[in-house]
N, C-alpha and C positions, 0 to 999 in steps of 0.2 A: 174622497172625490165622488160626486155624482153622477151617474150616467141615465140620460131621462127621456133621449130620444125614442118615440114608439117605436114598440118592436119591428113592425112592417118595416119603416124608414133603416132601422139598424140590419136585418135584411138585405134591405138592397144595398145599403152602405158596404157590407161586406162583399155581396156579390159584383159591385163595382170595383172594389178593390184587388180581390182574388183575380178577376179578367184583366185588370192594368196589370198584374204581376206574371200573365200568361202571354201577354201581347205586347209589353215594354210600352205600351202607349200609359203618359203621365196624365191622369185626370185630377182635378180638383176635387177636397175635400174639404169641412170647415171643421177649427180644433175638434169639435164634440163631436163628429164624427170617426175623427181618426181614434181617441180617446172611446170612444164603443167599441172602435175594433180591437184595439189594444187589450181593453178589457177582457175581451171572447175569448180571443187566442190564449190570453195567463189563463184563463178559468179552464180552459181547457186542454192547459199542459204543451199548445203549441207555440213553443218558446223562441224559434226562429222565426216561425210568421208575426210576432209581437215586436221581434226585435225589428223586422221587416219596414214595419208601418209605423214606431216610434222613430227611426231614422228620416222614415217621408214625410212623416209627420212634422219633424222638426228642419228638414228642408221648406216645406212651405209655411211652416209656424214657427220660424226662427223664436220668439219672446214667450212660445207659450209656455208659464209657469205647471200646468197639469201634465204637457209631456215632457217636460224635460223629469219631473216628477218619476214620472212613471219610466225612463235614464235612469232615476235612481234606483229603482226598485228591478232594470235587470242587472243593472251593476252588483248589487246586491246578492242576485244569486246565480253568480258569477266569481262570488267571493272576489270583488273586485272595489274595496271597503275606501280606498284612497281616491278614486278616482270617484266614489258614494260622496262621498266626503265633501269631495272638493267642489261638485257641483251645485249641493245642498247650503253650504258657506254661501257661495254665490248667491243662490235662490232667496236666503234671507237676509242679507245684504241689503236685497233689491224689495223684500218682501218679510219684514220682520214681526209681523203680524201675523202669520196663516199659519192656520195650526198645519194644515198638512204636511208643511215643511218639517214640523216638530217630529211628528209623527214616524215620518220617514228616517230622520235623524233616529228616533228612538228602536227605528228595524233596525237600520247599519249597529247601534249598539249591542242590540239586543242577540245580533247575529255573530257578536264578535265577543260575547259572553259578556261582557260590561251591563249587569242587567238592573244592576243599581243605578247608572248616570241612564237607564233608558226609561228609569222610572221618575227620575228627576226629569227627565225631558216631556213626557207623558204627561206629567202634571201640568208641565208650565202650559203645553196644548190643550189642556182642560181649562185652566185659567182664559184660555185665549176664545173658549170655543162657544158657539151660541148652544144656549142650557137647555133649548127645545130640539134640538136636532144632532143629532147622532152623538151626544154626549155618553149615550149607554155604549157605545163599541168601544170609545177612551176608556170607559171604566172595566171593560172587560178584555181590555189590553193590559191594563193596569196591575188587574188581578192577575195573568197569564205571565208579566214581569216576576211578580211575589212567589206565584209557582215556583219557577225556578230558582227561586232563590232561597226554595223549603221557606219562605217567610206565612207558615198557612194561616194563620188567624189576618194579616193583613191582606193576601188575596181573597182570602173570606168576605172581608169588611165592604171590598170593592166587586163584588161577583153580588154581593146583598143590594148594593147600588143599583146594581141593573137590574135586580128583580124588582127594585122599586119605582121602577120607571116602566116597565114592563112586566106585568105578573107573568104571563106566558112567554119567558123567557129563561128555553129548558136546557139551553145548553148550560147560563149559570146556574139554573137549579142544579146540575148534574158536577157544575166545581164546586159549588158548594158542601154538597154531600161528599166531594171525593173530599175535600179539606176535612174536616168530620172524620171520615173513615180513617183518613193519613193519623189523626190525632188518636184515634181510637179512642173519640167522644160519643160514643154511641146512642148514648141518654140525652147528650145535647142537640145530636142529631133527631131524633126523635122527636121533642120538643122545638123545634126549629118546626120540622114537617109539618105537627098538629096545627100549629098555630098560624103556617102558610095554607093549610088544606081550611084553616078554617074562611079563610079570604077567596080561597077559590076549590070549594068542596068535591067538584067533579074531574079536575087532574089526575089522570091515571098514572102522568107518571108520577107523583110525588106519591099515591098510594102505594105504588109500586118501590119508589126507593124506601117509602115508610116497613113495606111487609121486609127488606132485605137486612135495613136496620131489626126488626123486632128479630129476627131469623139470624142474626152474631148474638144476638143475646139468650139467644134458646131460648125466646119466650115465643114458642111455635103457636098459642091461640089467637095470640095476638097478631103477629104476622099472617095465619090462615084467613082473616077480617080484612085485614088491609089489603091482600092479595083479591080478596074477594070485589070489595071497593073498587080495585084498579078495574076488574075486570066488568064491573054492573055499568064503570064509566067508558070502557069501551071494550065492548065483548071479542074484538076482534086482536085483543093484544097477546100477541104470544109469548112475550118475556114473562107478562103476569101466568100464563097456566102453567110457565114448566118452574116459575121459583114456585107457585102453590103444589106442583107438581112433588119441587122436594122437601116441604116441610109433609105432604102428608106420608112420604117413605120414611121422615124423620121419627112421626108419630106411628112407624108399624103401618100404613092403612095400606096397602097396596094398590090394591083392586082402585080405588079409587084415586090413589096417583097415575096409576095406569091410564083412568079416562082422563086426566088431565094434559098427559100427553102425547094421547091419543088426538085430541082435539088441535093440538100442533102441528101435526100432520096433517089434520083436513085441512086447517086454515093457512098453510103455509106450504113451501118444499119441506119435505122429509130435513130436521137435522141429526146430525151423527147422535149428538146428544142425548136427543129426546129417545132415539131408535137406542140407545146402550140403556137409554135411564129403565125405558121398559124391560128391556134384559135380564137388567138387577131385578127388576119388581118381580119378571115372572120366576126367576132364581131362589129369591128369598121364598115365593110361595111356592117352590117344590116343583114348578111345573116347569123338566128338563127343555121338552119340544120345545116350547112356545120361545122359553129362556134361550135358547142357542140360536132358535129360528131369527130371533130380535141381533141375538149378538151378529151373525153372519149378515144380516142386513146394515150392521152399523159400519163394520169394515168395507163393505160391496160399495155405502157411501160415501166414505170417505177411509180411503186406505191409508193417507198418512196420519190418522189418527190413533196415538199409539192405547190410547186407553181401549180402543177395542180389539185389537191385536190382543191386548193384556188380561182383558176380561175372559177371552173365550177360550186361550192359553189355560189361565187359571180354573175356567169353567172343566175343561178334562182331566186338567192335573188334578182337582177334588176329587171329581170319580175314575181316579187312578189308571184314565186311558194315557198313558203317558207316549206311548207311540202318536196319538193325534194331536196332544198338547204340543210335542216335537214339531210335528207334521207345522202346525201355524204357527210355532216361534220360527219357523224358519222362513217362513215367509212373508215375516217381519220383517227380518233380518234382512231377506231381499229386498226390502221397498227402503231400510233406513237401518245399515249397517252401524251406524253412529248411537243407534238408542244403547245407550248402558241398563235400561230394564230389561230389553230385550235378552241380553248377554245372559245377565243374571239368572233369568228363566229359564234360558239356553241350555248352562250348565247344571244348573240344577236338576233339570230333567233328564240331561243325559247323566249326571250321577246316578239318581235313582235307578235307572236303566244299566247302570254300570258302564257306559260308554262313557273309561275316564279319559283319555284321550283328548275326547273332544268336549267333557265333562270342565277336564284343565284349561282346554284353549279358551272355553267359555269363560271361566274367572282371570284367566289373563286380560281377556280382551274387556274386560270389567273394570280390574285394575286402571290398565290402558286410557281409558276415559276416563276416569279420574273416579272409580267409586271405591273407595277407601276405608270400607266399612270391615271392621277387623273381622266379622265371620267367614268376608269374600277374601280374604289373607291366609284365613285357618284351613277354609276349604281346600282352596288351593292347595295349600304344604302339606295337608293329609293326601291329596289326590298323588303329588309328587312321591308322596312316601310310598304309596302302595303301589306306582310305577318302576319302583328303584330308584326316581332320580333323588338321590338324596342333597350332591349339591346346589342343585337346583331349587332345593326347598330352602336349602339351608340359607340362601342369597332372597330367598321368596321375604324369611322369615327375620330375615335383619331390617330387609324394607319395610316389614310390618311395624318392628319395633322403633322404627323413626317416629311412626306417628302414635305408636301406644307404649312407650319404654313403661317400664316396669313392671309387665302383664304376665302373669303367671303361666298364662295357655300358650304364649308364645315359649316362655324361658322352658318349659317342661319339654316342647317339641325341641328347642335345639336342643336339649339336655340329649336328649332321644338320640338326637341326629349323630351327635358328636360322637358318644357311646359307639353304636353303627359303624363311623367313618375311622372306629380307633381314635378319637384321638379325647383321650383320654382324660386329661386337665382344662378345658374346655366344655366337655362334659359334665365333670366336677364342679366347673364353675357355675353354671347353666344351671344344674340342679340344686345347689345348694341358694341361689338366687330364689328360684321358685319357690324351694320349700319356704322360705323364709316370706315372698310374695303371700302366698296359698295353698297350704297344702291341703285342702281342699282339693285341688284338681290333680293331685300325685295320679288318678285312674288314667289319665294321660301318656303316664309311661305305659301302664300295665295292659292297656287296648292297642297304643300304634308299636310300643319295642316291651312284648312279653320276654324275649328273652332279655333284656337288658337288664328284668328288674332282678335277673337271678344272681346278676355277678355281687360277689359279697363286697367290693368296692363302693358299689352304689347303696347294697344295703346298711353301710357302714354311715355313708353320707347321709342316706333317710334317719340313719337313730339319731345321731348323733348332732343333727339338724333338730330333731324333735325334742330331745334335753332339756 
């Protein structure tokens, strides 16, 4: 549907409209009028004011095919697909020729997962539709149907459409590429880009998606040129300094990634990104100050980002201030209780500090979130041990063994634990599992239950295992 009235006129049309709706006084309007307002309010997420003036609409335009249309499309997201439906039927009925009816037809499908009959319906409106005017947004519906249906070389084929009717048409450069990427075509992507850049050589952003491609392939000279390109075609793009930004930390160069996203800052607001990326740079080159100074400006701007909570955590744990490491995982942990990195860090620092305690709650609450990582299982059951709770470890370490049965480091600790608890065949069973797993790891017994390995029971099961 086109909407063509000048702007001024669509202005007052609204502001005529808005006053009928403050003062109950009913003014006339003519379809294309009402059809500008309609349009405003969806563009603008005001969904009641739309529904407003599609119902006044259609009191004084009882036959118009474009609002009743535009009925169908609040139906629609209304999830109100039978009532889409039924009205649409009608519309072509009356009017079996307009592609928009099709069109519409192919949202209600498309909305209801049906993404194959919306693609069949999409076509038959391409058939329908004049081949000089708006045929590229059919083809980029087309393509947006195939999306979801992982069909990617065929939304390719249709995203290539529109750029052939429009070179400067960057939303389908940008499906394009993501198609490419999805396939993990990266050489065809490449070649795709060369050969568009050669048609239209100063697009920054295809230099730009070209440096990203060369940048999965570790071919970082190559990507430094293309990044370079994007940026000679407009100096002012910030995507291009901060990816030129990480291939030159890719290559070692610091100092010089550094002004690349140093320059993202003057040309833009500060991002968390660019502020952590300097961080790493001044980290790597030794320079504590500068490296922490950057980190605590990354957090200051944006505090739910957990990469820099995590960096500057790590930044003291390196140099074993583990009390200030503490200090800012915990006020992590206040802004986003929910990060399972966070936890991780949590406890681990309070291990090292010997605060097992709160060492263990930290691996619980690891657990808890689902991190399943069998060292965050072994911690845990060592932390338990050296509390006394042994069966509390012993329950830790069955749940381990769900997701790693047959693992030596577990079967050695119950071995341990049982031995501990008395109970005695259990023990026997548990170790003689291990040794036969790995006895590689028997130092196991001999660090968490020294006295265990004296009993000539279990030394009887270590020879006797080893035969």
């Amino acid at each position: 549907m086109e909407f063509s009235l000048p702007e001024d006129n669509n202005k007052i049309s609204l502001t005529r409209f808005e006053l009928m709706l403050k003062t109950n006084n009913v003014l006339f309007f003519d379809s294309a009028e009402f059809e500008n307002i309609i349009h405003h309010y969806l563009e603008i997420g005001k969904i009641a004011l739309a529904k407003k003036a599609v119902k006044l609409g259609l009191e004084q335009h009882p036959s118009s095919t474009n609002l009743k249309l535009f009925q169908t499309e609040l139906f629609v997201m209304e999830n109100k697909f039978d009532e889409a439906n039924r009205l649409l039927e009608a519309l072509h009925n009356l009017e079996p020729l307009n592609e928009e009816i099709y069109i519409q037809k192919a949202n209600v499908l498309s909305k209801q997962d049906e993404h194959e009959k919306a693609v069949h319906t999409l076509l038959a409106a391409i058939d329908l539709a004049d081949k000089d005017e708006g045929i590229a947004d059919l083809y980029a519906l087309v393509g947006m149907e195939y999306l979801f249906l992982d069909q990617f070389d065929n939304a390719r084929s249709y995203f290539k459409k529109c750029l052939d009717i429009d070179l400067e048409d960057y939303s389908a450069l940008y499906n394009i590429i993501y198609c490419y990427d999805f396939l993990d075509e990266n050489d065809e992507a490449i070649t795709f880009l060369n050969a568009y850049l050669d048609k239209n050589p100063y697009c920054e952003v295809a230099w730009h998606q070209l440096g990203r491609q060369y940048f999965t392939i570790k071919d970082y000279d190559k990507a430094l040129v293309a990044f370079d390109f994007a940026i000679i075609s407009d100096d002012s793009f910030v995507g291009a300094y901060l990816e030129k930004g990480k291939v030159l930390e890719k290559k070692k160069l610091y100092h010089e990634a550094i002004e690349n996203y140093k320059i993202t800052l003057a040309l833009d607001e500060p991002t968390s990104f660019a502020l952590l990326r300097i961080g790493h740079c001044y980290d790597k080159l030794g320079n504590d100050e500068l490296a922490v100074q950057y980190y605590y400006k990354t957090v200051h701007e944006d505090p739910l980002l957990d990469k820099g909570w995590i960096a500057i955590t790590k930044f003291y744990n390196k140099k074993q201030n583990y009390q200030k490491a503490l200090f800012y995982i915990n006020k992590a942990i206040n802004i986003d209780g929910e990060n399972v990195v966070y936890w991780k860090l949590y406890a681990q620092i309070n291990h090292r500090l010997n605060f097992l305690e709160e060492a263990e709650r930290g691996y619980k609450k690891a657990l808890d979130l689902g991190n399943y990582e069998l060292q965050t299982w072994l911690s845990r059951a060592d932390i338990l041990i050296s509390l006394g709770e042994y069966d509390a470890s012993v329950i830790n370490l069955i749940q381990a063994a769900e997701f790693y049965p047959e693992t030596a480091e577990i079967e050695f600790r119950l071995a341990g634990l049982h031995f501990t608890l008395h109970e005695s065949s259990k023990g026997h069973y548990h170790l003689k599992n291990a040794l036969l797993l790995n006895s590689d790891y028997d130092f196991i017994i001999e660090e968490l239950f020294p006295n265990i390995l004296q009993k000539p029971s279990v030394q009887k099961v270590i020879s006797e295992t080893r035969k």
